[in-house]
C-alpha atoms as an extended CHARMM CRD file, in Angstrom:
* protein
*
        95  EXT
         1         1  UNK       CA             91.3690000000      104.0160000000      135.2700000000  PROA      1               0.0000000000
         2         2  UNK       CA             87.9510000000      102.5840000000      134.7090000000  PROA      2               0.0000000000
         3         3  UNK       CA             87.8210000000       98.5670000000      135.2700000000  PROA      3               0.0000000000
         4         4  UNK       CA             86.0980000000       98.6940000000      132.0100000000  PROA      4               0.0000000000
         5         5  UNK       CA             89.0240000000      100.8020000000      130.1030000000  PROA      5               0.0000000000
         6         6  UNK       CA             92.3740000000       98.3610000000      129.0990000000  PROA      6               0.0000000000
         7         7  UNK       CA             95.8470000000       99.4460000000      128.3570000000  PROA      7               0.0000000000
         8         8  UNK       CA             97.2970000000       99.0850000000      124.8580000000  PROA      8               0.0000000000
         9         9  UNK       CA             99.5510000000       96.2210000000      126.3540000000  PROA      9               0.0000000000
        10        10  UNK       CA             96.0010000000       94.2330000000      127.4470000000  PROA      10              0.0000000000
        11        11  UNK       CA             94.4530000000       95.6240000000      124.0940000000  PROA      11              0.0000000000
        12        12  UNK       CA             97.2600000000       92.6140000000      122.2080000000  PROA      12              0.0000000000
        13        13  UNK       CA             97.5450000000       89.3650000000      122.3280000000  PROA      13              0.0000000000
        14        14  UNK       CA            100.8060000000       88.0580000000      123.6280000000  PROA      14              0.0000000000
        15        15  UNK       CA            102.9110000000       85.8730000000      121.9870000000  PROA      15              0.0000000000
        16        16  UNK       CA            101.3950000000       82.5690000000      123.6190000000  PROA      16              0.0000000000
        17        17  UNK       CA             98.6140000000       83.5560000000      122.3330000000  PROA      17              0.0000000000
        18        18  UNK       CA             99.6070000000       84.5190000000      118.9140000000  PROA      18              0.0000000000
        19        19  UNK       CA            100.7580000000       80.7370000000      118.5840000000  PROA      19              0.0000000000
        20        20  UNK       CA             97.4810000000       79.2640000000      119.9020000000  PROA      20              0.0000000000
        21        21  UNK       CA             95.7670000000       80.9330000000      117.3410000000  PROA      21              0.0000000000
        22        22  UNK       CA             98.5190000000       80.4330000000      114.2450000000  PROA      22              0.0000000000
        23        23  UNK       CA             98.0680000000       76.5580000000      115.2860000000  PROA      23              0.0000000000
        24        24  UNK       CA             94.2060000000       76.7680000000      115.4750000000  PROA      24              0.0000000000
        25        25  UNK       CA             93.8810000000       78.4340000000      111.9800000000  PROA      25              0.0000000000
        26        26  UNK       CA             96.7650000000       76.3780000000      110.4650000000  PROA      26              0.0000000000
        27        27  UNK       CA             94.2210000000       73.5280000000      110.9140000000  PROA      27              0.0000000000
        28        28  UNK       CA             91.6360000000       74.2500000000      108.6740000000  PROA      28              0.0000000000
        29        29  UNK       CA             93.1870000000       76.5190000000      105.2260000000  PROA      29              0.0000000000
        30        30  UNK       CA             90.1350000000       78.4940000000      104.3770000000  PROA      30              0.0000000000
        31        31  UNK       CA             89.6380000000       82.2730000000      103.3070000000  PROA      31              0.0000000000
        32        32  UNK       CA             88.6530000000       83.1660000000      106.4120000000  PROA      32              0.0000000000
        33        33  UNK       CA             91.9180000000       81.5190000000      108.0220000000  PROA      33              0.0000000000
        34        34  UNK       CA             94.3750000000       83.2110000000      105.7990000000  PROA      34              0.0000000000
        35        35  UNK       CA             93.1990000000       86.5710000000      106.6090000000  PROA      35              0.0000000000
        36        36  UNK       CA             93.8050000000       86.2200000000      110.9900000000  PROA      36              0.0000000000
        37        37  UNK       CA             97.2960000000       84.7190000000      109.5290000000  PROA      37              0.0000000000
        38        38  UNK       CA             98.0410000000       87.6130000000      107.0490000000  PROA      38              0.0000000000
        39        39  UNK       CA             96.7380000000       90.1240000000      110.0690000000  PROA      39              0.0000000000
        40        40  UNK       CA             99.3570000000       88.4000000000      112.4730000000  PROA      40              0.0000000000
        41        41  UNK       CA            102.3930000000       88.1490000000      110.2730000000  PROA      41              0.0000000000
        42        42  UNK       CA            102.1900000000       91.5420000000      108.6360000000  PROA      42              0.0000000000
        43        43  UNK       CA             99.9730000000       93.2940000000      111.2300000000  PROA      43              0.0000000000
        44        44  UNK       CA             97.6370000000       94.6130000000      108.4430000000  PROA      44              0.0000000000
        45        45  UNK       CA             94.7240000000       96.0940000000      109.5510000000  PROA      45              0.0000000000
        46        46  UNK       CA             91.1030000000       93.8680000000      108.8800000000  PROA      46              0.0000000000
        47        47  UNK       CA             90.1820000000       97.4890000000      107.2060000000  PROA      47              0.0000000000
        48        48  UNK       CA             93.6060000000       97.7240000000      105.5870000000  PROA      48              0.0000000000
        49        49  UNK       CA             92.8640000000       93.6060000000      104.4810000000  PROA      49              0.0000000000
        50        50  UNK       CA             89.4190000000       93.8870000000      103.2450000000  PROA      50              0.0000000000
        51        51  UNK       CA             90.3870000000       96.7220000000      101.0470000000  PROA      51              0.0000000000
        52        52  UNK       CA             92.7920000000       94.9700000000       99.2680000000  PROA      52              0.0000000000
        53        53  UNK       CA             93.3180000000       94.5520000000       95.6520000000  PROA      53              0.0000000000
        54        54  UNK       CA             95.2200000000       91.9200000000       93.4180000000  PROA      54              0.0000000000
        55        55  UNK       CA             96.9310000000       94.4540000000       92.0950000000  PROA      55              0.0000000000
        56        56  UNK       CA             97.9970000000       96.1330000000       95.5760000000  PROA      56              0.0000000000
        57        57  UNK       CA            100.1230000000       92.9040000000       95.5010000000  PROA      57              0.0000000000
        58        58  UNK       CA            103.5140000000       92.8590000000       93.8000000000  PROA      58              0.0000000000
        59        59  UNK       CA            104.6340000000       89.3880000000       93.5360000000  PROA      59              0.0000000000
        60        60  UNK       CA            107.8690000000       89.9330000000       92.4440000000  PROA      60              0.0000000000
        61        61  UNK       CA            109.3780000000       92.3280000000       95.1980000000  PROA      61              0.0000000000
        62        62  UNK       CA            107.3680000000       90.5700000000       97.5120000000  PROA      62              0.0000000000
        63        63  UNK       CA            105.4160000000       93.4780000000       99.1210000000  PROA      63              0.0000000000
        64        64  UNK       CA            102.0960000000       94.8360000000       99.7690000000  PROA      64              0.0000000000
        65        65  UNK       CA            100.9850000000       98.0240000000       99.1430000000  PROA      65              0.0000000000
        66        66  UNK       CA             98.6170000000       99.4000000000      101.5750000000  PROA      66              0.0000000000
        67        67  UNK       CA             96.3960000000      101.8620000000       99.6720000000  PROA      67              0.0000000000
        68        68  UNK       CA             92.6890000000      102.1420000000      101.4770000000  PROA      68              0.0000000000
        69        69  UNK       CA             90.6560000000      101.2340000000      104.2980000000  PROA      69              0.0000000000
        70        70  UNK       CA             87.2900000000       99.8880000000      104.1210000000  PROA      70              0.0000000000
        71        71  UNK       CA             84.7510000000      100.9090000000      106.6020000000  PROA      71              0.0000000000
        72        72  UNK       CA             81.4880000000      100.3270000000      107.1900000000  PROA      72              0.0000000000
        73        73  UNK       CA             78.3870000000      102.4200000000      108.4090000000  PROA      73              0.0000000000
        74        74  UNK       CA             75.7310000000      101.2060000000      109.7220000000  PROA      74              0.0000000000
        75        75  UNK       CA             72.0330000000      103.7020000000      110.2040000000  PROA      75              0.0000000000
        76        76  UNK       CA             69.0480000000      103.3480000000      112.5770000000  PROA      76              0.0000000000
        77        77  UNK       CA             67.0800000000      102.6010000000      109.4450000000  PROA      77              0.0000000000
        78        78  UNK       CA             66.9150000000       99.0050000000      108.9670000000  PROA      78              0.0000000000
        79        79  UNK       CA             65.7640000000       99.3690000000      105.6880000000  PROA      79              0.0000000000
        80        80  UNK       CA             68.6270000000      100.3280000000      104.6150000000  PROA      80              0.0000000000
        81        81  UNK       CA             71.9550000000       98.4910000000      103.8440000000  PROA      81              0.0000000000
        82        82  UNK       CA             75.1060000000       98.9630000000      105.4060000000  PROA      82              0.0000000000
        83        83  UNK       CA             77.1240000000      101.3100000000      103.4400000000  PROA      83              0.0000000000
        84        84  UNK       CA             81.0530000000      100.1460000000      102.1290000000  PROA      84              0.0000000000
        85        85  UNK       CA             83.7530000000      103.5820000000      102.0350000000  PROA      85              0.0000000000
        86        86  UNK       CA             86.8650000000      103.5110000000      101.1880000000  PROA      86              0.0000000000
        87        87  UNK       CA             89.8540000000      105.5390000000      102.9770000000  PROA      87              0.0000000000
        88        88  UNK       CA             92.9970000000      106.5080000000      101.4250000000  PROA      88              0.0000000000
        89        89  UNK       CA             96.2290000000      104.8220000000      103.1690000000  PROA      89              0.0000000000
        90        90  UNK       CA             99.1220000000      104.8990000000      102.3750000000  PROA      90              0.0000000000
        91        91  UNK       CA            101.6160000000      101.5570000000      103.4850000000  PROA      91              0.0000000000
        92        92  UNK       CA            104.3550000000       99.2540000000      101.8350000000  PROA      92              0.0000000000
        93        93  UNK       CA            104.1990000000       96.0790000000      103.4340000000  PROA      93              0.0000000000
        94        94  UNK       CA            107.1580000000       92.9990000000      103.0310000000  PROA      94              0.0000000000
        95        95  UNK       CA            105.3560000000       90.0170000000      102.1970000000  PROA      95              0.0000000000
């Protein structure tokens, strides 16, 4: 193995970690904030996350309902924008 290439074990944070980060976040509430918290307590995606929709949330069941990824592509041409897409997915998430 390359020194450069990391196992999925070193790829995740461990659980020490997890809680440094909860703590640090938990400190200041902002949009920003929620999302790492949401990523770490459900393990959504930041694709799965961005892509989200009020109404992908069901309030009463409690439960999320994965639907699309957003990703982003980026060209040599900096004239022009980065371009949003949008990739079907399929999840149910407990909330």
């Amino acid at each position: 193995m390359k020194k450069s290439e990391k196992t999925d074990a070193q790829k995740c944070f461990t659980n020490e970690e997890r809680i440094r980060i909860l703590k640090l976040v938990d400190k200041k509430p902002d949009i920003r904030n929620l999302a790492i918290h949401l990523c770490f307590q459900t393990g959504v995606r930041v694709g799965e996350l961005a892509a989200l929709k009020w109404e992908d949330i069901d309030w009463e069941n409690g439960t999320l309902h994965i639907q699309r990824i957003e990703t982003r592509a980026f060209t040599q041409d900096t004239s022009t924008a980065k371009k949003k897409s949008y990739i079907n997915n399929q999840r149910l998430l407990s909330i």
